[in-house]
N, C-alpha and C positions, 0 to 999 in steps of 0.2 A: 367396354373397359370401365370400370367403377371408379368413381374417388375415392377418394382416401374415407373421406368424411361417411359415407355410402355405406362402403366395408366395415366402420368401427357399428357403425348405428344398425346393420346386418346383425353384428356380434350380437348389441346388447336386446336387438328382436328375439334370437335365439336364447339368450340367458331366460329373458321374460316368459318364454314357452315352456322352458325347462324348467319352472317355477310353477307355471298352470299343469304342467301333465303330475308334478310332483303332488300336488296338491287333488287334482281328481285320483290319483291312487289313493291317496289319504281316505277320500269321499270313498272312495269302493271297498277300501282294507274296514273303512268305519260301518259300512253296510255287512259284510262279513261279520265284525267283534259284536256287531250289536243282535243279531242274529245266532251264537253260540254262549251255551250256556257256561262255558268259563270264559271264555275270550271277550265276553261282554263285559266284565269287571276288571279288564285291560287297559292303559290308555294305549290309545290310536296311535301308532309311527307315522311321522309325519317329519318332514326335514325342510330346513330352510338350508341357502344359500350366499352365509354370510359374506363370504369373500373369493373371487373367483380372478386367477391369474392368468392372462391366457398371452401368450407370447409367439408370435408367428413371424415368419418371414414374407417380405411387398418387395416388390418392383416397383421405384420410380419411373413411369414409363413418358411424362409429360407432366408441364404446370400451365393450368388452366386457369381462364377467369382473370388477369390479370392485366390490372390496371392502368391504360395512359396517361390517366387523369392525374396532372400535378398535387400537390398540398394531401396528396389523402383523399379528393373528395368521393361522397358516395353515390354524388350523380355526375352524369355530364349537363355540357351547356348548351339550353333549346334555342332551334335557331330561331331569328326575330319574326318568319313567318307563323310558329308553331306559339309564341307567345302572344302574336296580335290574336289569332282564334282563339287564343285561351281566354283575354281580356274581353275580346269581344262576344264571348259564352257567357263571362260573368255580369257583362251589360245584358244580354237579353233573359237573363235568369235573375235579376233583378228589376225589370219591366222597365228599365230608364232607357227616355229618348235622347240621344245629343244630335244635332245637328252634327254633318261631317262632316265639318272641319274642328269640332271639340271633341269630337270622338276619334280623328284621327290626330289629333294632342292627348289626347289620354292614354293612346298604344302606345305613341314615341315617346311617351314619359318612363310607359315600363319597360320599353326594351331599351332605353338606354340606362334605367335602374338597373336590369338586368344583367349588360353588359358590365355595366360599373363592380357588380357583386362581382362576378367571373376575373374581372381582370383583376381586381386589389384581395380576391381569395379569401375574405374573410371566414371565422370559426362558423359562420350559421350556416357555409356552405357544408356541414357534414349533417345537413339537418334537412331533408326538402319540406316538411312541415313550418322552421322558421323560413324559409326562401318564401315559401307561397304567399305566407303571412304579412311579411317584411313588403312583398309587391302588389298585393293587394291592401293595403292602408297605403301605400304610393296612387296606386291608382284612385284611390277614396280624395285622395287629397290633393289630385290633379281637379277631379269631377268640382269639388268646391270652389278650385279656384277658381276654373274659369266657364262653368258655370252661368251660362246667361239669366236662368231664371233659377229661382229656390226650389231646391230638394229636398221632401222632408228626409228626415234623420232613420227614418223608418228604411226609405227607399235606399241611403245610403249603408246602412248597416245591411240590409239584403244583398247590395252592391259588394260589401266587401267580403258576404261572408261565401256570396257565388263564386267571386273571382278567387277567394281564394280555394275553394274546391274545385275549378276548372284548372287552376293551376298548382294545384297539388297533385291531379290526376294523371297531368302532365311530366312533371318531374318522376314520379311513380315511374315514368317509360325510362324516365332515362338512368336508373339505379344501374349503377356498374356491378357487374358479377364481381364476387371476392375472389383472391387466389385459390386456389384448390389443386392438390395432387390425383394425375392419373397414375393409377395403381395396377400391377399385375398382380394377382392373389393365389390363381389355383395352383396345382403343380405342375401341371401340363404347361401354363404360359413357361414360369420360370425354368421351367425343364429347359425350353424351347429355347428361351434366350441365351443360354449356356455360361451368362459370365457371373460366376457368384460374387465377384470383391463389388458387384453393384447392388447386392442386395443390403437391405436395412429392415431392422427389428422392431416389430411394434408388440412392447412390451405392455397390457392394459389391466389394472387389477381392479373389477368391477365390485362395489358392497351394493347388497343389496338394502333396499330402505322401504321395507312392506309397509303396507295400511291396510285397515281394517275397514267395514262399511258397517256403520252403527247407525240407529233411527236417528231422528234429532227428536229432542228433548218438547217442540213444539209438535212433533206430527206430520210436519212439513217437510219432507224428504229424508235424507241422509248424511249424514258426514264422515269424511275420511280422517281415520284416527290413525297414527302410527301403531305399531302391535306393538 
């Protein structure tokens, strides 16, 4: 059974084909006119698809994808085991040694950053790119404090720039699916279901918005130009 989302983007594949097959008639009508001794002094037919109205009847059949997650957010929250290996990814992708008991102050710093984010819900939680960021310059600035000997700036910018891609990769897992509608489309489902006061209208008027492929002006490939 499709989404909703599935079914329209269906639609606009077939409008898109319905624009290529129009367009090789053109090409084959233009191998014809150019080949006849009056029809060559013709211009070519050829038709665009400026505006296309297409109105059909779906079945809500289910709502998918939908979110437990309080505030909005567009991820969930990793448990403290799945953050220590992500911290502890970005220490050895940074070559830095701690002894471990500084290195196990430098996890509970970010899982309890961590925690802290989740439970007060700030705006950067719609962001796993600011979260990663925000907990790796935490973790940077545990490393400094405590720290028994000096770290060059080198090794700590390495530090933070691992940690924050082990734990950006992380978050990545945890993106919540958005809502989406499960949809019945053909005629046979809705036949099937037999209650029509459940049916709703998906009314969509697609314009088309062509381009052309012209040289570029250096030699160096192409550019798309509107027609």
């Amino acid at each position: 059974m499709p989404k909703l989302g599935e079914f329209i983007g269906a639609l606009l594949s077939d409008v898109v084909q319905a624009r290529v097959r129009a367009d090789m008639e053109a090409v084959r009508m233009a191998e014809v006119y150019s080949g006849h001794e009056l029809l060559k002094h013709l211009p070519v037919p050829r038709f665009r698809l400026p505006d296309i109205t297409v109105d059909v009847p779906v079945l809500v059949a289910a709502v998918g994808g939908v979110s437990g997650e309080p505030g909005g957010r567009s991820f969930g929250q990793p448990s403290s085991a799945e953050i220590t290996k992500a911290v502890r990814a970005g220490l050895a992708g940074s070559r830095i040694r701690l002894p471990r008991t500084e290195s196990a102050a430098v996890v509970a710093a970010a899982v309890e950053r961590a925690t802290d984010l989740f439970e007060k819900g700030p705006q950067l939680l719609l962001s796993p790119r600011r979260v990663s960021s925000d907990l790796a310059a935490s973790v940077v600035g545990v490393v400094k404090a405590t720290a028994t000997r000096d770290i060059p700036d080198e090794r700590l910018k390495a530090l933070e720039t691992a940690t924050r891609e082990s734990l950006g990769a992380l978050l990545a897992t945890k993106l919540v699916e958005a809502p989406s509608l499960q949809v019945m489309v053909t005629a046979g489902e809705i036949r099937a279901h037999g209650d029509n006061d459940s049916l709703v209208r998906v009314r969509l008027t697609i314009s088309e918005d062509a381009y052309e492929i012209v040289p570029r002006d250096d030699g160096l490939g192409y550019l798309l130009t509107p027609e």
